[in-house]
N, C-alpha and C positions, 0 to 999 in steps of 0.2 A: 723190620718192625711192621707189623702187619696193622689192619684198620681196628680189630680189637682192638689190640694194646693200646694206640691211638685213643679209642674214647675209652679206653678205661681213664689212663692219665688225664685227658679233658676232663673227665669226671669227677676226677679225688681234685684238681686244679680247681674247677667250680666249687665243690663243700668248701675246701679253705678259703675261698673269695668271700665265699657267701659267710661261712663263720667269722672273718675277718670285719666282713661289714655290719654283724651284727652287733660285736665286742668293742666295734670301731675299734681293730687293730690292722696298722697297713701293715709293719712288718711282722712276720715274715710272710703273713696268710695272704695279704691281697696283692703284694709280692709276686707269689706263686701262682696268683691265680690269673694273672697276666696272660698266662700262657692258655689259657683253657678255651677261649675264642678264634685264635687265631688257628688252632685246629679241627676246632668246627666247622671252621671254614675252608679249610682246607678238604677235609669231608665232604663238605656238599659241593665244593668243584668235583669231587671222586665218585660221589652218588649220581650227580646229573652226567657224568659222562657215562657211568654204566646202568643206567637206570631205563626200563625196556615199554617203563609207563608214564611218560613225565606228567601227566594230567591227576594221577593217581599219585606220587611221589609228592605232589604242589598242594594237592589237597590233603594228605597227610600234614605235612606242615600246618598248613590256615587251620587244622582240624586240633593238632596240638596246639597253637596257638593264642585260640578260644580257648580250651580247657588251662590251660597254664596263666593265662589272664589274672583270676582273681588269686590263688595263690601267689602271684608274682606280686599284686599289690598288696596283699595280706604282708609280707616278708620283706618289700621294700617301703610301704607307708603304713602297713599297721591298718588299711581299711578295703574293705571289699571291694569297691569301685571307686577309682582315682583318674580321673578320663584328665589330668589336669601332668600326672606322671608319665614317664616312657613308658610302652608297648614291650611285652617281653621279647625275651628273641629269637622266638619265633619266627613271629612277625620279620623282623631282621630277614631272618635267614630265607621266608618267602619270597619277601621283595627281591632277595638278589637272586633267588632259583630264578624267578619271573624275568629277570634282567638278564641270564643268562638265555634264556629261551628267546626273548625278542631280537638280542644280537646276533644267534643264528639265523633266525628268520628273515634278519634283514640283508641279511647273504645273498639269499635267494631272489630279494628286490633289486639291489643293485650288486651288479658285477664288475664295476670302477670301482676302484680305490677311493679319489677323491667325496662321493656321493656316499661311499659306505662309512668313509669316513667322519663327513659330516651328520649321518644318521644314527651311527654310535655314540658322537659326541652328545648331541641330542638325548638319547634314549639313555643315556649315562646322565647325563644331567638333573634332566627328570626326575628319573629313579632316586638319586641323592636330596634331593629337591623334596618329594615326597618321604623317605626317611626323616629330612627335618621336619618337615609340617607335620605329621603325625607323630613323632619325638619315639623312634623305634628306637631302643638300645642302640647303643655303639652309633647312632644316624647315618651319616654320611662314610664315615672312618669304616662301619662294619661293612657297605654296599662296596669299596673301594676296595679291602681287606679281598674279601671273595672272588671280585675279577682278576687281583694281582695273581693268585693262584691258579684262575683258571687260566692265563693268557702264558703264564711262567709255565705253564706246562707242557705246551708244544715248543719249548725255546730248545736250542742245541745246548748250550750251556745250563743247562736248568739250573745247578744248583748255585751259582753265580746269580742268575738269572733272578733266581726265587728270593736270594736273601739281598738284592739290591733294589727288588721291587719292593719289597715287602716295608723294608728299609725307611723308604721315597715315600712309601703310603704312613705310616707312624707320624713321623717327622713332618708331614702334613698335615698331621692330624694336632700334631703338638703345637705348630705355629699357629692354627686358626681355631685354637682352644682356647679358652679363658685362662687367663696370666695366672697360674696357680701350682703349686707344687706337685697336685694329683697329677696333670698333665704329664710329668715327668716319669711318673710312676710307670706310665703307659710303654716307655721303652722297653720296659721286660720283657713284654709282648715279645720282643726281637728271639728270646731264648726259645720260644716253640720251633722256631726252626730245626733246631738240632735233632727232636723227634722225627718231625716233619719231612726231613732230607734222609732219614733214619728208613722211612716207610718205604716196604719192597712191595706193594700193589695187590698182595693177598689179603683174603676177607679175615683170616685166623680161626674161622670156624667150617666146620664141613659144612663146603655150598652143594652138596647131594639132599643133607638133612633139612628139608624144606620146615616142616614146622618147629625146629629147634631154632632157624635162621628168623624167621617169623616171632617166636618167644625172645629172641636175645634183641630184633631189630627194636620192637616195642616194648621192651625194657628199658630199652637207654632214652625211647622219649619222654616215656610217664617219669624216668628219674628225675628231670626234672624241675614238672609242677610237686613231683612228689615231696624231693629234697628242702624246699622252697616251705613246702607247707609244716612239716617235721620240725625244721625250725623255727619256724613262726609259734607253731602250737606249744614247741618248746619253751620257749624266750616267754610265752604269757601265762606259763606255770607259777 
């Protein structure tokens, strides 16, 4: 299963979530759309490891970010600016390119285990720390989400690897979640594996056709503040 296919399924995963949330119906749409993050994120461990510009890859993010902002609160509160709601996830997905970047970095600082490992700890905590205070999507769960993929990718066992981490990180997520049913819901999450471990490392498109690669790349990010807005415009018809 190639990284196409990947965000297509993320894609039609998110309209069902997002239709779901608007019909306030969980089953079977928000369900379904469990699965649509947990691939995204697995995406951006795949982008920042073959990625040839990460200064340019980082600001693309903060750049859709911004722009997915007020549609995100048009569609999840109904008002143009809600500095009081979560941050779309974007935002999200910056934060942990960013935290993926400083863990390398700190490689190069200390070359002991035990110091590196308290600098990780550190720069992990942080990062999660910050998700809560600024109230990113997914917070904490999403910054955690994205290292389990990236750390599960250099493992011998990966695919044991991947869905025990992945696992650990949920169920983490559920215990220090507010006592409520939605939390549960969040196990689904668990089914993107199956694509996930599905993926053989090709992009699914010809990587020669530079600006076909460029039109499909920013397609899938304008989708979407796009999707977001469509419905929103739709629902106050």
């Amino acid at each position: 299963m190639s990284a196409l296919t990947l965000k297509i399924i993320a894609c039609i995963a998110m309209l069902l979530d997002h239709i779901g949330y608007t019909l306030k119906i969980t089953y079977p749409y928000r369900i379904i759309g469990r699965i649509a993050f947990p691939i995204y994120a697995f995406l951006l461990t795949e982008g920042y490891h073959h990625t040839k510009d990460f200064k340019r890859y980082l600001k693309r993010l903060f750049l859709f970010a911004l722009v997915s902002e007020i549609p995100f609160n048009l569609f999840s509160k109904g008002k143009l600016i809600d500095i009081s709601s979560s941050k779309n996830i974007f935002f999200t997905l910056s934060l942990s390119l960013l935290l993926l970047y400083w863990l390398d970095e700190s490689k190069k600082i200390y070359e002991d285990k035990p110091r590196l490992i308290l600098l990780s700890t550190i720069l992990v905590s942080l990062f999660c720390l910050t998700a809560e205070l600024i109230n990113v999507d997914y917070g904490f769960y999403g910054i955690l989400t994205v290292l389990c993929f990236r750390y599960m990718k250099h493992c011998r066992r990966k695919n044991l690897a991947t869905i025990t981490g992945h696992t650990v990180v949920i169920f983490s997520y559920i215990l220090l979640s507010q006592n409520n049913s939605w939390a549960f819901v969040q196990l689904y999450a668990l089914f993107a594996l199956v694509p996930i471990l599905l993926y053989n490392g090709k992009k699914g498109h010809n990587p020669t056709n530079r600006t076909m690669n460029k039109i499909i790349q920013y397609a899938f990010y304008a989708y979407y503040p796009l999707h977001m807005l469509i419905i929103y415009l739709f629902t106050s018809l």
